[in-house]
mmCIF file of the protein (N, C-alpha, C, O) and its ligand, coordinates in Angstrom:
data_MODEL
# 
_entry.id   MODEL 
# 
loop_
_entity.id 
_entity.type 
_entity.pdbx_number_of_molecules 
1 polymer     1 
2 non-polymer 1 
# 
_entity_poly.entity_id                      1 
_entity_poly.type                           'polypeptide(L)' 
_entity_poly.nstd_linkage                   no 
_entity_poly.nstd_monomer                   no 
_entity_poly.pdbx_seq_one_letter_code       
;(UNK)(UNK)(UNK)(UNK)(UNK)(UNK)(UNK)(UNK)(UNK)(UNK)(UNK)(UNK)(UNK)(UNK)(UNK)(UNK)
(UNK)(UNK)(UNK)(UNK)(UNK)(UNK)(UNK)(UNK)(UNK)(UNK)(UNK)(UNK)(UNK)(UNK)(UNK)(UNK)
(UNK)(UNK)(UNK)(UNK)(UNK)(UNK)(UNK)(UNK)(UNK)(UNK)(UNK)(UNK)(UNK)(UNK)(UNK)(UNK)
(UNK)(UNK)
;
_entity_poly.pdbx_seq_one_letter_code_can   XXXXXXXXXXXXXXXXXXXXXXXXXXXXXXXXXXXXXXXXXXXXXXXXXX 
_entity_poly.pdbx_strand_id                 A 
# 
loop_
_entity_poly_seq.entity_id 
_entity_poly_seq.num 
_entity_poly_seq.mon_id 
_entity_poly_seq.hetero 
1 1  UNK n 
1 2  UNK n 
1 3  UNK n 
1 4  UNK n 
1 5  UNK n 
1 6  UNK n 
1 7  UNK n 
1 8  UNK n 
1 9  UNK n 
1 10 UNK n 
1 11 UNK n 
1 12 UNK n 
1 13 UNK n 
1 14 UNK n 
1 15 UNK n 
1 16 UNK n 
1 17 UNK n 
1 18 UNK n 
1 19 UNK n 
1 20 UNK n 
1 21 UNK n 
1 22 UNK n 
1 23 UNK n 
1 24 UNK n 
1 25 UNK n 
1 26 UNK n 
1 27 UNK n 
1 28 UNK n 
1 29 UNK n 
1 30 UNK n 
1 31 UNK n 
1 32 UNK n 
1 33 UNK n 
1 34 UNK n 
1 35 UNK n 
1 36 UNK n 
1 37 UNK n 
1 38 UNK n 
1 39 UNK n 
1 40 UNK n 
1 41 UNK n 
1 42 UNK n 
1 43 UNK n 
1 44 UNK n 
1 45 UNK n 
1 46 UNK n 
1 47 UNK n 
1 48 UNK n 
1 49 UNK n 
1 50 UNK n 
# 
loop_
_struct_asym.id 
_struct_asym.entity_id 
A 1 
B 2 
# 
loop_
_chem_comp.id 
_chem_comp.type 
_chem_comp.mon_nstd_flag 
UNK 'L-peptide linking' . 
ZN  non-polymer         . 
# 
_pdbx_entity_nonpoly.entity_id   2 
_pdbx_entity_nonpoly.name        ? 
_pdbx_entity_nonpoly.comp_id     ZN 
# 
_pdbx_nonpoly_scheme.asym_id         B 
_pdbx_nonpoly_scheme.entity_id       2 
_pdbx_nonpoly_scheme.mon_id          ZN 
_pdbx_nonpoly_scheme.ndb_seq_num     1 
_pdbx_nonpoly_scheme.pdb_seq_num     101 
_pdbx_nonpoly_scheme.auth_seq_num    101 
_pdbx_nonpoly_scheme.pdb_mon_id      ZN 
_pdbx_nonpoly_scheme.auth_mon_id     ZN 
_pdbx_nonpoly_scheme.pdb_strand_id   A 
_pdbx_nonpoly_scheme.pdb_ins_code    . 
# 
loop_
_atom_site.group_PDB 
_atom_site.id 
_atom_site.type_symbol 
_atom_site.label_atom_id 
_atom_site.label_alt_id 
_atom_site.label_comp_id 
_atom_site.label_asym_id 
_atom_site.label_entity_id 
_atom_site.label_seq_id 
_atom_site.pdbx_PDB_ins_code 
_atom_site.Cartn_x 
_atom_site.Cartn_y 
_atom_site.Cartn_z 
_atom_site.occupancy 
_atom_site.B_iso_or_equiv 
_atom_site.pdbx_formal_charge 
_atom_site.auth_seq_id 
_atom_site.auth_comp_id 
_atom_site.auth_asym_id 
_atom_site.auth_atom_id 
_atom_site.pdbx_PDB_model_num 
ATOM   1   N  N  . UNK A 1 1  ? -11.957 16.870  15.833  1.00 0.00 ? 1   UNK A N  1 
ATOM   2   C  CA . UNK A 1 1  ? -11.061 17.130  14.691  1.00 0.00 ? 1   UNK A CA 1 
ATOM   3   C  C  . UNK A 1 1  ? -11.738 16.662  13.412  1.00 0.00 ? 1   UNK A C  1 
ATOM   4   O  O  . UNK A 1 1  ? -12.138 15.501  13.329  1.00 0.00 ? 1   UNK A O  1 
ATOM   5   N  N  . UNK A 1 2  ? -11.892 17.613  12.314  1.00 0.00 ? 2   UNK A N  1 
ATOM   6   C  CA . UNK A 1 2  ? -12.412 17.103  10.932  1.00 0.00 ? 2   UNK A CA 1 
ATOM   7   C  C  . UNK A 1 2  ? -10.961 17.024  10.023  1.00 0.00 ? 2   UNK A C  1 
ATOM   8   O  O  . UNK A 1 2  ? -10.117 17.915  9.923   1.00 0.00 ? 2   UNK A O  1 
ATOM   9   N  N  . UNK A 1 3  ? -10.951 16.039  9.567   1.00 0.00 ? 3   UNK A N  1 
ATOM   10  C  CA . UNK A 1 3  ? -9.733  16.023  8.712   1.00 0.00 ? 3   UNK A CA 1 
ATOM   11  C  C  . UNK A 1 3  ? -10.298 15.522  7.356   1.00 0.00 ? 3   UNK A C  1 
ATOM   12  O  O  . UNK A 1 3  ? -10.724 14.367  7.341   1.00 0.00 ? 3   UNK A O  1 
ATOM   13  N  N  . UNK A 1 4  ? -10.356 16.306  6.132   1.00 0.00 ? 4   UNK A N  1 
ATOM   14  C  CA . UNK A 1 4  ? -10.959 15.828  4.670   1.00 0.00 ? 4   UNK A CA 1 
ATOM   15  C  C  . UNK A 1 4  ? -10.208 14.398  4.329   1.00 0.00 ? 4   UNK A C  1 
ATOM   16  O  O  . UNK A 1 4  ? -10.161 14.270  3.106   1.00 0.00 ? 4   UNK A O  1 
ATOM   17  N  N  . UNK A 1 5  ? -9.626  13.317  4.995   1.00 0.00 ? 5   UNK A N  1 
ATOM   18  C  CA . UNK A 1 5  ? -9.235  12.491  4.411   1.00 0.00 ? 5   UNK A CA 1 
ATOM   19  C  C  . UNK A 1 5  ? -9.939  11.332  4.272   1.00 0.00 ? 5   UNK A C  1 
ATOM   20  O  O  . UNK A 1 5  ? -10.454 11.010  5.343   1.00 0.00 ? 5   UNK A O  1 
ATOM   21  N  N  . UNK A 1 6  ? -10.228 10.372  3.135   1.00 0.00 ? 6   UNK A N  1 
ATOM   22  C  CA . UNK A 1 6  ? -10.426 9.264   3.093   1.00 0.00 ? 6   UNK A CA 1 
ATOM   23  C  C  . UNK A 1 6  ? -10.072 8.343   3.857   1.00 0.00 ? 6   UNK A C  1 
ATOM   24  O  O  . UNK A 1 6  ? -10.826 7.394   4.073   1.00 0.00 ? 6   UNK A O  1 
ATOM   25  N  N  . UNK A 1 7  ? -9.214  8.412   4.251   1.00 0.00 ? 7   UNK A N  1 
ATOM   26  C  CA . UNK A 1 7  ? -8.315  7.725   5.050   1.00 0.00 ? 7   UNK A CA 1 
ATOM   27  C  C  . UNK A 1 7  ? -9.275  7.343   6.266   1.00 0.00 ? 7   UNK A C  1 
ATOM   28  O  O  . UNK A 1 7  ? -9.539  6.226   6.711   1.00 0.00 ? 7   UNK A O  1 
ATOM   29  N  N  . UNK A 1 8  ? -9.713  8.584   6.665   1.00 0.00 ? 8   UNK A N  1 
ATOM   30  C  CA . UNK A 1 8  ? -10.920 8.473   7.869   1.00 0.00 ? 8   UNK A CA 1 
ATOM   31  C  C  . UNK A 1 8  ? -11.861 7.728   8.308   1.00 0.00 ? 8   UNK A C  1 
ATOM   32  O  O  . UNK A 1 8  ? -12.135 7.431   9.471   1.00 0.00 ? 8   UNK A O  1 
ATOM   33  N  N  . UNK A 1 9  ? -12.631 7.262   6.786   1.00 0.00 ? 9   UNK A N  1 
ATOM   34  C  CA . UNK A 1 9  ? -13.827 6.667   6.480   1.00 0.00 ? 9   UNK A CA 1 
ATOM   35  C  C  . UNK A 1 9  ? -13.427 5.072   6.686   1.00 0.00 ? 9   UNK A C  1 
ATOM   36  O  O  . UNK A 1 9  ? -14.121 4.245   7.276   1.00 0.00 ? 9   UNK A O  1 
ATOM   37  N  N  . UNK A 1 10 ? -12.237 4.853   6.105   1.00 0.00 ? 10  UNK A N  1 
ATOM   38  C  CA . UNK A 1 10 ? -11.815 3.050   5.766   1.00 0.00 ? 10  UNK A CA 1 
ATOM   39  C  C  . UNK A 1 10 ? -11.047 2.952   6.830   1.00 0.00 ? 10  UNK A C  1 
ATOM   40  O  O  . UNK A 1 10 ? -10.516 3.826   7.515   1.00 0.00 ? 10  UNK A O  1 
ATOM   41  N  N  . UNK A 1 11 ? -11.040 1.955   6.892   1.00 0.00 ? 11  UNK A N  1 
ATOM   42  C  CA . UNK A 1 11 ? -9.882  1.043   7.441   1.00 0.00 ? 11  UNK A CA 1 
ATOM   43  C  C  . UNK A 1 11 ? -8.628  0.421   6.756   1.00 0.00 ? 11  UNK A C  1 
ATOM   44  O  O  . UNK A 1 11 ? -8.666  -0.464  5.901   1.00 0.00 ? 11  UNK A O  1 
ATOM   45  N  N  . UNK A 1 12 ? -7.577  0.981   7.229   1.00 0.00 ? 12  UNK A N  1 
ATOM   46  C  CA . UNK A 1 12 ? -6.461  0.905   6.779   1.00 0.00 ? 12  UNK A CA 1 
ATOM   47  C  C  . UNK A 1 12 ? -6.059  -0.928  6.417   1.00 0.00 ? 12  UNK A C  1 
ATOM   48  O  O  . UNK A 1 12 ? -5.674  -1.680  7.312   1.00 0.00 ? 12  UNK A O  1 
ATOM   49  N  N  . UNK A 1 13 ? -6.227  -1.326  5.128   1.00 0.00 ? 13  UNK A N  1 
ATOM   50  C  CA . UNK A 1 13 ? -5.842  -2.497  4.486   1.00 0.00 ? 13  UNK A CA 1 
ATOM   51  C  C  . UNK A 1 13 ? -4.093  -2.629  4.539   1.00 0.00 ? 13  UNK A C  1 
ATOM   52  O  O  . UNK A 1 13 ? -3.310  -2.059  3.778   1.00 0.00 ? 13  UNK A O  1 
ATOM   53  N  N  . UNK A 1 14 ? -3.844  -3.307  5.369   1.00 0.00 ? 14  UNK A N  1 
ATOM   54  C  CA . UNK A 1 14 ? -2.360  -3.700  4.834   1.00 0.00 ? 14  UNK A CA 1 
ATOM   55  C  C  . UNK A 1 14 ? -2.188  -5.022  4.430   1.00 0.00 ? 14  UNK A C  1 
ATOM   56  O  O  . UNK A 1 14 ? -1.440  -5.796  5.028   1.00 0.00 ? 14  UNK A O  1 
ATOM   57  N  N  . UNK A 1 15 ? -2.864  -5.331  3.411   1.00 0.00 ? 15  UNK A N  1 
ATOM   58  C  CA . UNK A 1 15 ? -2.499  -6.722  2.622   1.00 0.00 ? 15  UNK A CA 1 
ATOM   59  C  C  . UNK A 1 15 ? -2.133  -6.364  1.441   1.00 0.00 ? 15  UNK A C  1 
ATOM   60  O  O  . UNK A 1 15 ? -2.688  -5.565  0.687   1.00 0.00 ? 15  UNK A O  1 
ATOM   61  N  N  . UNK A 1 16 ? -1.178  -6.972  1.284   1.00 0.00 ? 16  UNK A N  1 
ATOM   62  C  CA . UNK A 1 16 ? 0.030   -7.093  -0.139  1.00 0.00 ? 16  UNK A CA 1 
ATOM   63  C  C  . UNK A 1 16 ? -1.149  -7.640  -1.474  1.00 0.00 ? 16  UNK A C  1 
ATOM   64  O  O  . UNK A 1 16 ? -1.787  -8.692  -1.469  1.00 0.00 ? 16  UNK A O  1 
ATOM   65  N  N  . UNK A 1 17 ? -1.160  -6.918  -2.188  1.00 0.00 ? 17  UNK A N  1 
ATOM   66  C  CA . UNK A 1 17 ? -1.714  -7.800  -3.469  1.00 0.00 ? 17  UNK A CA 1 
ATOM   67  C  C  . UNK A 1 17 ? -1.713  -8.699  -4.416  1.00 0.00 ? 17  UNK A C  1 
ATOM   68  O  O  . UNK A 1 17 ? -2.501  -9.296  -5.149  1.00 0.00 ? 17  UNK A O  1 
ATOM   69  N  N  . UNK A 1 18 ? -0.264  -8.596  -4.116  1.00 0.00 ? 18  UNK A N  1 
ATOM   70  C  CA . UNK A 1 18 ? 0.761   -9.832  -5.117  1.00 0.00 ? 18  UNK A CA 1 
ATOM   71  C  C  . UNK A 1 18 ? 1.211   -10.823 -3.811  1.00 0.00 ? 18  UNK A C  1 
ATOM   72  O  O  . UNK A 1 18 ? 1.132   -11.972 -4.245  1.00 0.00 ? 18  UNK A O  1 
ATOM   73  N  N  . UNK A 1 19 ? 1.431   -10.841 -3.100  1.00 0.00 ? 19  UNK A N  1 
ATOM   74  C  CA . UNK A 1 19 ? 1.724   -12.508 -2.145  1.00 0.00 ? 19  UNK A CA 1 
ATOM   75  C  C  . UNK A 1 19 ? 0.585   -12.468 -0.652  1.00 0.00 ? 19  UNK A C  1 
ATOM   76  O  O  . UNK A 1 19 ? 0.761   -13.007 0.440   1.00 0.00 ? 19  UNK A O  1 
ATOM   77  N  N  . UNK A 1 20 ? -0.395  -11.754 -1.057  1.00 0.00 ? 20  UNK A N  1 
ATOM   78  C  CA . UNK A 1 20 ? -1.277  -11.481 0.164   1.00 0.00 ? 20  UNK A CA 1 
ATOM   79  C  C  . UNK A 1 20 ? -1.186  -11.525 1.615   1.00 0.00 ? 20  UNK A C  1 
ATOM   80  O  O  . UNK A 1 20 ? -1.901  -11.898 2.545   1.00 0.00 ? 20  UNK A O  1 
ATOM   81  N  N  . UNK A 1 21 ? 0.227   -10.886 1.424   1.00 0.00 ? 21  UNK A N  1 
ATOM   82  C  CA . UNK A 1 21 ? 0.741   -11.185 3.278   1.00 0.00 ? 21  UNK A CA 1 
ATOM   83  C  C  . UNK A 1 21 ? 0.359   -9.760  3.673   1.00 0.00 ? 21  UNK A C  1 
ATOM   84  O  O  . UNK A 1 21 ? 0.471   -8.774  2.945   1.00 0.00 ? 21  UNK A O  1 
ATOM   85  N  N  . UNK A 1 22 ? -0.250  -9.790  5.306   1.00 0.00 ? 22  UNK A N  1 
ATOM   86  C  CA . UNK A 1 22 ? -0.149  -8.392  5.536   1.00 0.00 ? 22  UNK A CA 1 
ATOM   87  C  C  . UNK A 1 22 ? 1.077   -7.697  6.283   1.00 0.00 ? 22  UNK A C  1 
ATOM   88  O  O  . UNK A 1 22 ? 1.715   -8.337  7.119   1.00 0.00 ? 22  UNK A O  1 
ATOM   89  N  N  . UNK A 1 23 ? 1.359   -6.537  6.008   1.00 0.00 ? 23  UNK A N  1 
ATOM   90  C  CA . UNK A 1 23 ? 2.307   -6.037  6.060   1.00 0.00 ? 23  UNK A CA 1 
ATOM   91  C  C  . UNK A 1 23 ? 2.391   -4.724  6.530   1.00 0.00 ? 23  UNK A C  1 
ATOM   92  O  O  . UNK A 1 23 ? 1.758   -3.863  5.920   1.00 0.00 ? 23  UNK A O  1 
ATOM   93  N  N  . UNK A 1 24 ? 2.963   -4.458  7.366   1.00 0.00 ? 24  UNK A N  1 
ATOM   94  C  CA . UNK A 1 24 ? 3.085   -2.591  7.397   1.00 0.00 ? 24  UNK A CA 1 
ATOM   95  C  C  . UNK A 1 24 ? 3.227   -1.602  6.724   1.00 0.00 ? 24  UNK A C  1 
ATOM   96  O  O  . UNK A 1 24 ? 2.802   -0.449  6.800   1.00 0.00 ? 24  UNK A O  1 
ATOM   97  N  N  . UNK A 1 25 ? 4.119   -2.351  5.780   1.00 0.00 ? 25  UNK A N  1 
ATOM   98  C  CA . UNK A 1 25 ? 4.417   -1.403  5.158   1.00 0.00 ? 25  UNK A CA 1 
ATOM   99  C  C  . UNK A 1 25 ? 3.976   -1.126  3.434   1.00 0.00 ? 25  UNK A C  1 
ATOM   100 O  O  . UNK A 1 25 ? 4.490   -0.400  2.584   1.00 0.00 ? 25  UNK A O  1 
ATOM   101 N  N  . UNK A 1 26 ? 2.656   -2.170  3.379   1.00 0.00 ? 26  UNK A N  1 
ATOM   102 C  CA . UNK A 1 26 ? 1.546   -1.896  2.331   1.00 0.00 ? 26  UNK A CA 1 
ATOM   103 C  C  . UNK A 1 26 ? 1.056   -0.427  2.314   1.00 0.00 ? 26  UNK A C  1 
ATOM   104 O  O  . UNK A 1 26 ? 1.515   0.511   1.661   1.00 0.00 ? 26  UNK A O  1 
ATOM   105 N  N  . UNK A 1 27 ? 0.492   -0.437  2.786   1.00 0.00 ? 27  UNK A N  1 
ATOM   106 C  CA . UNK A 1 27 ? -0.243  1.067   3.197   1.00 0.00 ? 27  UNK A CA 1 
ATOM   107 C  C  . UNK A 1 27 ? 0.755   2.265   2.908   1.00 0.00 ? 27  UNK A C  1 
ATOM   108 O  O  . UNK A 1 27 ? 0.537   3.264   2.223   1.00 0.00 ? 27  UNK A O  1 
ATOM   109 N  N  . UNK A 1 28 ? 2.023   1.879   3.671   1.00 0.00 ? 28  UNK A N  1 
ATOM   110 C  CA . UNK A 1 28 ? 3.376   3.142   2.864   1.00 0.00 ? 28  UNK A CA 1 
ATOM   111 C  C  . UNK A 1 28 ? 3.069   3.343   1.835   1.00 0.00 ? 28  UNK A C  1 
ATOM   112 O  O  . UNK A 1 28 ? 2.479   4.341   1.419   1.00 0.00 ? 28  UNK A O  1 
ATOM   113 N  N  . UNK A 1 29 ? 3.388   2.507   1.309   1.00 0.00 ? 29  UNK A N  1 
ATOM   114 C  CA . UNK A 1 29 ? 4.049   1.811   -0.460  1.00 0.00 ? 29  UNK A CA 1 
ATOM   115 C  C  . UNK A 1 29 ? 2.301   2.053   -0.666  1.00 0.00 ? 29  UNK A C  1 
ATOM   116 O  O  . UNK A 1 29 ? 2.387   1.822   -1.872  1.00 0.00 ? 29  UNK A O  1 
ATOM   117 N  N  . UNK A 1 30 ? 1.308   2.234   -0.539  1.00 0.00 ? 30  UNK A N  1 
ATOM   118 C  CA . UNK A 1 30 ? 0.097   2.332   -1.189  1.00 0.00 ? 30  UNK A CA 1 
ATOM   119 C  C  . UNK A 1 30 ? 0.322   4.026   -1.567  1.00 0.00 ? 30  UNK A C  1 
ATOM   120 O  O  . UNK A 1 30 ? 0.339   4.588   -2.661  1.00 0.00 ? 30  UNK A O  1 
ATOM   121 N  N  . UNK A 1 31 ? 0.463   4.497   -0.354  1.00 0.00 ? 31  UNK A N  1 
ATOM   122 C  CA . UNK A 1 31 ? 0.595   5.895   -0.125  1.00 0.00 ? 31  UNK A CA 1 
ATOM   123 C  C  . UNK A 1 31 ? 1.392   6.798   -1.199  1.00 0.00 ? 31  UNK A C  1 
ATOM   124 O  O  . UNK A 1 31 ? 0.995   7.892   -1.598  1.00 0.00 ? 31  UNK A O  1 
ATOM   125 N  N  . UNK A 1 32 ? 2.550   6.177   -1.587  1.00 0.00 ? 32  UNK A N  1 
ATOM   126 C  CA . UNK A 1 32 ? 3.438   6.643   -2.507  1.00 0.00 ? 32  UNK A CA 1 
ATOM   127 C  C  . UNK A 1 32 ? 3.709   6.111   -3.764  1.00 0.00 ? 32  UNK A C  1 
ATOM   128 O  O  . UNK A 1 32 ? 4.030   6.743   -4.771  1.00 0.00 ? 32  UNK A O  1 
ATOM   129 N  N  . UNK A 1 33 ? 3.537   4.730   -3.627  1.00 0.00 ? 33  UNK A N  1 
ATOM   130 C  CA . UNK A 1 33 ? 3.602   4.452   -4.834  1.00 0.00 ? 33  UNK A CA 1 
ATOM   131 C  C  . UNK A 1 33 ? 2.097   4.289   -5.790  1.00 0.00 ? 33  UNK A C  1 
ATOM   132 O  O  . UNK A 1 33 ? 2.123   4.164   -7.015  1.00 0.00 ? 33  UNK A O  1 
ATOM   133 N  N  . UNK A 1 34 ? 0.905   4.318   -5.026  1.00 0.00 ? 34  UNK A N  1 
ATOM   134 C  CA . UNK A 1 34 ? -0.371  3.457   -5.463  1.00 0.00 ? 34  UNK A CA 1 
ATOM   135 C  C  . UNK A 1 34 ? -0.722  2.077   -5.472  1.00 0.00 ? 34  UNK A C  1 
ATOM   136 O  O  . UNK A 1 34 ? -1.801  1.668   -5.901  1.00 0.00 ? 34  UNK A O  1 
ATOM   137 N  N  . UNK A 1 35 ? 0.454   1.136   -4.860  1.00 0.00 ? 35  UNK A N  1 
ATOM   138 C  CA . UNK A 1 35 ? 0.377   -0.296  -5.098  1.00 0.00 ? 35  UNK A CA 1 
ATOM   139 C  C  . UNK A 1 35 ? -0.214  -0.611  -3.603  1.00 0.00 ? 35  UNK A C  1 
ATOM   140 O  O  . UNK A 1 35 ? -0.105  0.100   -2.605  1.00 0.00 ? 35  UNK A O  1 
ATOM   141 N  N  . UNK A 1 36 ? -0.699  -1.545  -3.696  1.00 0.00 ? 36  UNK A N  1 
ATOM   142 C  CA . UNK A 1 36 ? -1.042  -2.086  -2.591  1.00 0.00 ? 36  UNK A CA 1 
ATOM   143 C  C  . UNK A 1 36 ? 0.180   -3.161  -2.391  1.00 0.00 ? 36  UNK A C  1 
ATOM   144 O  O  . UNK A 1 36 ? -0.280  -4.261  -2.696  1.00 0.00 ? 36  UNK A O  1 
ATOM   145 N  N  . UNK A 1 37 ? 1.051   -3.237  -2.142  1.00 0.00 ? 37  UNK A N  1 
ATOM   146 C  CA . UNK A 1 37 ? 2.130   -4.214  -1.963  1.00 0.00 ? 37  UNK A CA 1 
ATOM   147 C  C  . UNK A 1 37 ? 3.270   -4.129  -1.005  1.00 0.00 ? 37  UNK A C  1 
ATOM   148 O  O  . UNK A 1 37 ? 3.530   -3.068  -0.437  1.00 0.00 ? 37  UNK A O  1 
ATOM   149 N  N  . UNK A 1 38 ? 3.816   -4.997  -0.852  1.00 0.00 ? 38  UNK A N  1 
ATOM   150 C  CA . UNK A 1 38 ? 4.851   -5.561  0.455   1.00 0.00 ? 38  UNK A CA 1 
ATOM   151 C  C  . UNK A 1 38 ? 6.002   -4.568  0.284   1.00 0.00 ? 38  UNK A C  1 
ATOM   152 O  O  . UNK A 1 38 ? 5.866   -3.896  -0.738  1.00 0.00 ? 38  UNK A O  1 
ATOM   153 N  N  . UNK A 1 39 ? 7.204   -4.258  1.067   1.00 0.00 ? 39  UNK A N  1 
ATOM   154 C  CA . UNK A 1 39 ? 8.188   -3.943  0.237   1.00 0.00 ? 39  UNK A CA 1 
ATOM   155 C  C  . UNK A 1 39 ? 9.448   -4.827  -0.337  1.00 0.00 ? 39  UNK A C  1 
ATOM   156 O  O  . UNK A 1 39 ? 10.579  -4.427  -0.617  1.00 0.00 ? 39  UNK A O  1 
ATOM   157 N  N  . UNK A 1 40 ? 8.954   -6.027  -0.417  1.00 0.00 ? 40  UNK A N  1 
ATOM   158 C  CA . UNK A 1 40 ? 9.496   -6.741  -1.074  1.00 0.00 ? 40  UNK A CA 1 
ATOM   159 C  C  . UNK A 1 40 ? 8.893   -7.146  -2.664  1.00 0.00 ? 40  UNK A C  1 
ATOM   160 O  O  . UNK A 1 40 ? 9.618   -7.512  -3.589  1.00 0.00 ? 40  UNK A O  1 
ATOM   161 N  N  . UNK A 1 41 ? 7.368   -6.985  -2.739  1.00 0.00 ? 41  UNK A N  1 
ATOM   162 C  CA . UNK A 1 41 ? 6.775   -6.556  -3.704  1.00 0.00 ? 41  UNK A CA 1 
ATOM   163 C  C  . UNK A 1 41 ? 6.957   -5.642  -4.564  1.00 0.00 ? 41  UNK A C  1 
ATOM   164 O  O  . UNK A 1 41 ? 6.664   -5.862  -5.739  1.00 0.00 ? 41  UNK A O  1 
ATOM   165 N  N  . UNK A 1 42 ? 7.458   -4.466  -4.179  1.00 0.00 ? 42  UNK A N  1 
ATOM   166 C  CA . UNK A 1 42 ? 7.746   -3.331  -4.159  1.00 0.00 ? 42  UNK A CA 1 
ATOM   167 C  C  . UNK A 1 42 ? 8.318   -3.426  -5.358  1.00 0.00 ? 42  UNK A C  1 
ATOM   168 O  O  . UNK A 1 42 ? 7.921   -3.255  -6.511  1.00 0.00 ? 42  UNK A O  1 
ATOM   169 N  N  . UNK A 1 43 ? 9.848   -3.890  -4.609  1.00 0.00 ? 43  UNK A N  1 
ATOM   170 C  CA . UNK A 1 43 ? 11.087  -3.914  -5.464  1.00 0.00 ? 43  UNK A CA 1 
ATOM   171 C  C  . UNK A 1 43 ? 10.794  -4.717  -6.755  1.00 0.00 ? 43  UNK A C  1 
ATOM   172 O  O  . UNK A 1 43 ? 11.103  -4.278  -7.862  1.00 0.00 ? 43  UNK A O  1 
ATOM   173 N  N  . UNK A 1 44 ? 10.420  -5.454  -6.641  1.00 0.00 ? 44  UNK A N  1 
ATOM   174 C  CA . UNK A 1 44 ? 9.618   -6.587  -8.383  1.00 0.00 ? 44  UNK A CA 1 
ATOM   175 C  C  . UNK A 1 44 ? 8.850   -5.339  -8.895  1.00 0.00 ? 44  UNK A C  1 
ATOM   176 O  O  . UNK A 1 44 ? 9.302   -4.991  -9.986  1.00 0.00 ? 44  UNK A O  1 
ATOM   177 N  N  . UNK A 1 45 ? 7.919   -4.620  -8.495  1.00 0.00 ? 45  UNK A N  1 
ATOM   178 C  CA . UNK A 1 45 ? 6.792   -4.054  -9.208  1.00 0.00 ? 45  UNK A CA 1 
ATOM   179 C  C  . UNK A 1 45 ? 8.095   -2.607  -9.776  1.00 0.00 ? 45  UNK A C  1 
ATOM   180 O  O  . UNK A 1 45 ? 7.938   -2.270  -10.949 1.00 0.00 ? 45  UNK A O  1 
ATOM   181 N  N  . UNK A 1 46 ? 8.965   -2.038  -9.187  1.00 0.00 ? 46  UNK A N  1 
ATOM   182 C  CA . UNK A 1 46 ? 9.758   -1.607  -9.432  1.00 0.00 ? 46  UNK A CA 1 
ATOM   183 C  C  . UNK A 1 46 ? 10.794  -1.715  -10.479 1.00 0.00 ? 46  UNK A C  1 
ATOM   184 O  O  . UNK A 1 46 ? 11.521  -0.777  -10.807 1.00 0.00 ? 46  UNK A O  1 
ATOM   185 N  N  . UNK A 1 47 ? 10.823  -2.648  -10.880 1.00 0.00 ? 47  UNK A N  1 
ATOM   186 C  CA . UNK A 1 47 ? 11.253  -3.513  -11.912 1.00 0.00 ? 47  UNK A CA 1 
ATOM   187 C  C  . UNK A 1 47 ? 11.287  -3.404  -13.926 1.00 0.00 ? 47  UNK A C  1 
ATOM   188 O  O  . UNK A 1 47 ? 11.961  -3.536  -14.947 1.00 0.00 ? 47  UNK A O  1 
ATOM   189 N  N  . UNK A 1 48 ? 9.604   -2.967  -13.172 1.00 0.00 ? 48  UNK A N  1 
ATOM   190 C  CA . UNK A 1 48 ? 8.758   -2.650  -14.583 1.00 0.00 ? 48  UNK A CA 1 
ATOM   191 C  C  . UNK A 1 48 ? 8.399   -0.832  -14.831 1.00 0.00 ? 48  UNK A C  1 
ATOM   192 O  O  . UNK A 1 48 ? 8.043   -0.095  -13.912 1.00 0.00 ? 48  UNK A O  1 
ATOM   193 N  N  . UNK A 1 49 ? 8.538   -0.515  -15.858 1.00 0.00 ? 49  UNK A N  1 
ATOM   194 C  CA . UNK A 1 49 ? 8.649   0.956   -16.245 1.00 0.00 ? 49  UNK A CA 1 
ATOM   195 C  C  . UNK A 1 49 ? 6.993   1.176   -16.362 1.00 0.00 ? 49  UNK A C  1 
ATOM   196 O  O  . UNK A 1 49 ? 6.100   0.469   -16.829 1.00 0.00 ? 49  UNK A O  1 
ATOM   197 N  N  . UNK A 1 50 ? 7.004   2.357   -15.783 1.00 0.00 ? 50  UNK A N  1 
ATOM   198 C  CA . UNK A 1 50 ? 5.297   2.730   -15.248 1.00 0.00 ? 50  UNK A CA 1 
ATOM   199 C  C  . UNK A 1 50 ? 5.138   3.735   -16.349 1.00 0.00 ? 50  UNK A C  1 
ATOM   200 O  O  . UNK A 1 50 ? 4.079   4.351   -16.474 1.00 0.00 ? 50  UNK A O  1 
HETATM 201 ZN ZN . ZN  B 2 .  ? 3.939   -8.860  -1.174  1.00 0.00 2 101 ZN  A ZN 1 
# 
């Protein structure tokens, strides 16, 4: 299987950027939002108007 994704090449980081816990659901929240963060991170970074 060739799949054009980056995704392929790395290894999936799930560490939070703001409380450096790793998390599952970093990588989500990377995915959709661009943050590398928790979803408790989330909601703070959410906070602020992008
Ligand atoms: Zn966090």
């Amino acid at each position: 299987m060739h799949f054009m994704s980056e995704e392929q090449n790395k290894p999936i980081i799930q560490k939070c950027e703001k409380c450096g816990k790793e998390n599952e659901t970093v990588h989500a929240n990377f995915l959709l939002y661009g943050f590398m963060v928790c979803e408790s991170c989330k909601i703070s970074e959410t906070l602020f108007p992008v």
